[in-house]
C-alpha positions in Angstrom: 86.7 -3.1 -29.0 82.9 -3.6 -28.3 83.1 -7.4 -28.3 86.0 -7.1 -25.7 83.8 -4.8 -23.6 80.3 -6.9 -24.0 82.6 -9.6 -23.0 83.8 -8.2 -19.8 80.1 -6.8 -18.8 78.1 -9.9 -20.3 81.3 -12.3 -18.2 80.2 -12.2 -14.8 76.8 -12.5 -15.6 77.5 -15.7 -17.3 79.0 -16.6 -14.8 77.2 -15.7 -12.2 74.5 -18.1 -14.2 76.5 -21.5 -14.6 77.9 -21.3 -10.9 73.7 -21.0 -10.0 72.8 -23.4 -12.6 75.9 -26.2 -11.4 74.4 -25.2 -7.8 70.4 -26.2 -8.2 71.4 -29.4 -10.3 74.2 -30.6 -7.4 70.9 -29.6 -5.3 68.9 -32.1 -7.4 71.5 -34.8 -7.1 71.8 -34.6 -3.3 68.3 -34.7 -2.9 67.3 -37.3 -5.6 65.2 -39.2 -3.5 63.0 -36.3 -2.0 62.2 -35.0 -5.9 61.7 -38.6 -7.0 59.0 -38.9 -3.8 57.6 -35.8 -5.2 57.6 -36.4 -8.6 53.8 -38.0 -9.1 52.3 -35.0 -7.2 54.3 -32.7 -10.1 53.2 -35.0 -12.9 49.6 -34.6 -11.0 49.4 -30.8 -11.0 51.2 -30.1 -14.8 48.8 -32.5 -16.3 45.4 -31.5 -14.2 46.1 -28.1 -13.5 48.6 -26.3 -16.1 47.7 -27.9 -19.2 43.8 -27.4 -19.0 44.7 -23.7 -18.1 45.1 -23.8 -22.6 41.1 -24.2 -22.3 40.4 -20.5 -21.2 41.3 -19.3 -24.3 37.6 -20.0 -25.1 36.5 -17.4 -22.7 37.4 -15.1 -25.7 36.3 -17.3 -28.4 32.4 -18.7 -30.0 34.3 -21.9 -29.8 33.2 -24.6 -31.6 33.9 -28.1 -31.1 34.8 -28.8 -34.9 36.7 -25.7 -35.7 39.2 -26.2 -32.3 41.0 -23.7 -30.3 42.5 -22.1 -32.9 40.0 -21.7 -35.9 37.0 -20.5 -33.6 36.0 -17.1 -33.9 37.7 -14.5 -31.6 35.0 -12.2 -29.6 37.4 -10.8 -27.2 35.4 -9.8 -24.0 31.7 -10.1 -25.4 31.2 -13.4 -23.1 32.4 -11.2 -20.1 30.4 -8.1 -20.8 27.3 -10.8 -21.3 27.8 -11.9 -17.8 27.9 -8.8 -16.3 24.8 -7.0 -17.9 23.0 -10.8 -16.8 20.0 -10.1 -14.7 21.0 -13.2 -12.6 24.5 -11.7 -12.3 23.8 -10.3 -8.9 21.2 -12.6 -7.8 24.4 -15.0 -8.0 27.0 -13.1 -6.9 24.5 -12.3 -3.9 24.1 -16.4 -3.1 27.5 -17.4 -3.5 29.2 -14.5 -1.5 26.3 -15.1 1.3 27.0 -18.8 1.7 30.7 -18.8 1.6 30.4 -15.9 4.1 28.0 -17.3 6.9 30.0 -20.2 6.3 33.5 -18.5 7.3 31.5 -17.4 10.0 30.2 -20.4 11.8 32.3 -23.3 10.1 36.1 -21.7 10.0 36.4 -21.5 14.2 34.9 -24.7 14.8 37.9 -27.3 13.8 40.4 -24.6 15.8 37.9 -24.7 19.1 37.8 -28.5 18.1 41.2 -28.9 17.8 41.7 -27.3 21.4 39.0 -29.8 22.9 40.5 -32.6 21.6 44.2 -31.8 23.1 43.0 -31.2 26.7 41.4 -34.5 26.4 43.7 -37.0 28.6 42.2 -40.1 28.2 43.9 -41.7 25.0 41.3 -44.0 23.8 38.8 -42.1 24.6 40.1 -39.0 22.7 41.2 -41.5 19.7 37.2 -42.8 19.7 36.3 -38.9 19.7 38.7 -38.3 17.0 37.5 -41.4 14.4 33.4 -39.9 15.2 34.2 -36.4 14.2 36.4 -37.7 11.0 34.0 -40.2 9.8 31.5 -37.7 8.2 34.1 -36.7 5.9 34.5 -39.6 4.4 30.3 -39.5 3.2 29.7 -38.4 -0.3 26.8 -35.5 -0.6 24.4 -38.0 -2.1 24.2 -39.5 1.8 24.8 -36.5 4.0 21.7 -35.0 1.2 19.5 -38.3 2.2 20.2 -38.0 6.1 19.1 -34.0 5.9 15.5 -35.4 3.7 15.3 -38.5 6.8 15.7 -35.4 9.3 13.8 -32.5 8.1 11.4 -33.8 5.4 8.0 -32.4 6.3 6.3 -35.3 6.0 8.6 -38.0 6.9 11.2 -36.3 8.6 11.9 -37.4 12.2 12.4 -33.6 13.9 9.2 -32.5 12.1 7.4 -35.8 13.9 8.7 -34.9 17.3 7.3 -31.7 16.6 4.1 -32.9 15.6 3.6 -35.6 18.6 4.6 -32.4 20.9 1.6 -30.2 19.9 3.8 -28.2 17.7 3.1 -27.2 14.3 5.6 -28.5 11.7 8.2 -26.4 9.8 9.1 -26.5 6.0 12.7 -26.7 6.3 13.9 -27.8 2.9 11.5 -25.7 1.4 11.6 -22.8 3.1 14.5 -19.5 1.7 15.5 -18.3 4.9 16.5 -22.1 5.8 18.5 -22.7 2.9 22.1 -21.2 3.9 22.3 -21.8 7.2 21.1 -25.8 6.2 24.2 -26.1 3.9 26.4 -24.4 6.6 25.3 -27.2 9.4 25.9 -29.9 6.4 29.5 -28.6 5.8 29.9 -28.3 10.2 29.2 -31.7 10.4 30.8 -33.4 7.3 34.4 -31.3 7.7 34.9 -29.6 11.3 36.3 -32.5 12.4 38.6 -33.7 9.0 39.6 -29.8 9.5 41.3 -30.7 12.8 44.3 -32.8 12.0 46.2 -29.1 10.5 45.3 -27.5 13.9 46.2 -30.9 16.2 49.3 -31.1 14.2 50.3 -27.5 14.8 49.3 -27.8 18.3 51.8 -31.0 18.5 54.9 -28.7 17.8 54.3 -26.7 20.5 57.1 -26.9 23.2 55.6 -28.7 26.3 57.9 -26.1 28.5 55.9 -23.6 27.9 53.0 -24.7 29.6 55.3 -25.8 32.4 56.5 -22.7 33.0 52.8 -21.2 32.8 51.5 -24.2 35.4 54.3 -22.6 37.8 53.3 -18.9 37.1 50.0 -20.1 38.5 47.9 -20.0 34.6 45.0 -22.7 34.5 43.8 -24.4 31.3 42.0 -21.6 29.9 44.9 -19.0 30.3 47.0 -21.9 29.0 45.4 -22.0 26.0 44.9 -18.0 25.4 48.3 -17.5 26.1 50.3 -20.3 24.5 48.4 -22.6 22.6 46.1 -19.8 20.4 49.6 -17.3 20.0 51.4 -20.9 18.8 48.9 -21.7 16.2 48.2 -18.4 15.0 50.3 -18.7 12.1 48.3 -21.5 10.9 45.2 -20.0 11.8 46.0 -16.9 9.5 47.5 -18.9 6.5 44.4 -21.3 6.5 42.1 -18.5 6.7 43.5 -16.4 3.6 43.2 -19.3 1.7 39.7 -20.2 2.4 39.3 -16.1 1.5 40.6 -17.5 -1.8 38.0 -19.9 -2.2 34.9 -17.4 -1.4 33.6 -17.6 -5.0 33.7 -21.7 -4.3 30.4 -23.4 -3.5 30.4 -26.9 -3.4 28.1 -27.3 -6.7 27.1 -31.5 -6.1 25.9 -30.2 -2.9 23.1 -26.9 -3.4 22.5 -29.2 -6.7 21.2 -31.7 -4.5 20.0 -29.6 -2.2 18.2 -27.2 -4.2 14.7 -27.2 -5.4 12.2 -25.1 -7.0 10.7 -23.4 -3.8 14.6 -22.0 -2.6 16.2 -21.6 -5.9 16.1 -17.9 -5.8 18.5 -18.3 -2.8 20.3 -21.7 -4.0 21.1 -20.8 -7.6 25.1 -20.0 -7.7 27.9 -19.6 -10.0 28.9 -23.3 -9.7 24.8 -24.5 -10.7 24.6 -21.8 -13.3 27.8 -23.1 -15.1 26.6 -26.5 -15.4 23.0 -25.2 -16.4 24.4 -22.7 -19.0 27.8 -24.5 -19.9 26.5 -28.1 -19.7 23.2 -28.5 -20.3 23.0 -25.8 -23.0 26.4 -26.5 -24.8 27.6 -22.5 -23.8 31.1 -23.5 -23.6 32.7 -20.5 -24.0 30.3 -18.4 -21.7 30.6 -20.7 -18.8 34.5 -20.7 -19.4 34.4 -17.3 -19.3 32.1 -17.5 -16.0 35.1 -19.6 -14.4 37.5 -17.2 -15.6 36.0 -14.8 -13.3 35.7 -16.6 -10.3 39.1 -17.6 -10.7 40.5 -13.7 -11.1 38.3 -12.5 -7.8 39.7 -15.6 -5.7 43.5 -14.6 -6.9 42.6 -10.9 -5.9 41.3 -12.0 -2.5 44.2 -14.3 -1.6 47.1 -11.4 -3.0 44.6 -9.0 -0.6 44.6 -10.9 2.3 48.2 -11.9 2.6 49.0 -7.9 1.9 47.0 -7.4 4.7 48.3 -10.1 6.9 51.8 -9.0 6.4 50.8 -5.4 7.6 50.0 -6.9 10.7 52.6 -8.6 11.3 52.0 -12.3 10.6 54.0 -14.5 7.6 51.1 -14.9 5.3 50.9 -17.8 2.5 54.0 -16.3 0.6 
């Protein structure tokens, strides 16, 4: 009697679960091609970012190289606690929230207002010749947008500090000087990726229906109202899905960049979670202490990004997910 009556309870279920499971593999089979086009980029994030996700086990381990994951010592939460009492813990949190801050400031509405300029533009090859100048910094490793900031601003040898100087004007430490330091890396970012940042924005702006603006040229709108009324409203979407995942990333500093950037006189200000994980985790062989460093930033950027779309979804917009 009890197998008859698990039968007829467990029987739509089951098959409720073949009819879904004969659905998503005739979905496979008549889209072969697309999951076959997408297959390195799945083989590319299971191996580079799943499997390595075993590696944070350390966080809660004195792991040793020659005992492995699974025979090192189990310390729980001692490596976060460590962090946390750290007298350098705020002194990084401090840097790393103030750069990634000033820099979603000033760098975040530049490849929109970019993207804007570039689309009234109605000269083809001239917009295309715009277009190739702005993208070309992005394509410069740190190591030579670094050396063009020494050429620039170096206080001996620096061309802006010799203008000054041949003006009657008395030269300024700018690689060496604190106050200097975020808004330097900020400008560095502006000009290496504002204009790689565009193509999202340009693309968006693409699918907007060309009516629109018709009908807003015949209501009497000129360029500017054209673009607060259609063009910004059309975009939004993008605007707010880009921008809560750049929230995501606020614990992210570039670390090849303030590494080469940094030097003795602004290290108070330069010194970040990414430096301080290579100086404790690298240089000093603290495996599980930086892991457990990474851990953290990791957790905060997840909290931001579930945050922000929460709050994006209140107001209304579609949000990452």
């Amino acid at each position: 009697m009890s197998d008859t009556r698990a039968a007829r309870i467990g029987g739509p279920e089951v098959k409720r679960s073949a009819i879904a499971i004969g659905s998503w593999s005739k979905g496979i089979r008549r889209n072969k091609y697309l999951y076959l086009l997408a297959l390195p980029g799945i083989i590319f994030f299971i191996l580079f970012k799943y499997v390595p996700m075993w590696g944070v086990l350390i966080a809660f381990q004195n792991y040793s190289p020659y005992q492995g994951f699974l025979q090192s010592e189990w310390v729980g939460l001692e490596h976060f606690l460590r962090f946390f009492t750290n007298d350098d813990f705020f002194k990084l949190f401090r840097n790393t929230l103030g750069i990634n801050a000033l820099s979603l400031i000033l760098f975040f509405p530049l490849p929109i207002l970019l993207s804007i300029l570039l689309n009234e533009l109605r000269h083809e090859l001239f917009k295309k010749t715009v277009q190739t100048i702005v993208y070309l910094p992005h394509f410069f490793s740190w190591v030579i947008i670094v050396g063009i900031t020494f050429l620039l601003l170096s206080h001996s040898e620096g061309i802006i500090n010799k203008m000054l100087q041949a003006g009657g004007f008395k030269q300024l430490d700018f690689l060496t000087t604190p106050n200097y330091f975020w808004l330097l890396l900020t400008l560095q970012n502006i000009w290496k990726d504002a204009g790689w940042g565009t193509i999202i924005f340009l693309a968006a702006i693409a699918g907007i229906d060309p009516l629109l603006y018709e009908a807003a040229k015949m209501d009497g709108a000129n360029r500017f109202r054209q673009i607060w009324h259609i063009t910004l409203p059309s975009i939004r979407n993008v605007i707010v899905i880009l921008l809560i995942l750049r929230i995501g990333h606020i614990m992210d500093v570039g670390f090849e960049q303030v590494f080469l950037m940094m030097n003795g006189a602004v290290s108070d200000v330069a010194d970040v979670f990414d430096t301080y994980v290579y100086r404790v985790g690298i240089k000093q062989g603290q495996f599980s202490y930086s892991t457990a460093i990474g851990l953290f930033k990791s957790v905060v950027g997840l909290i931001l990004v579930i945050g922000a779309n929460k709050f994006a979804k209140k107001m209304g917009e579609e949000g990452v997910y």
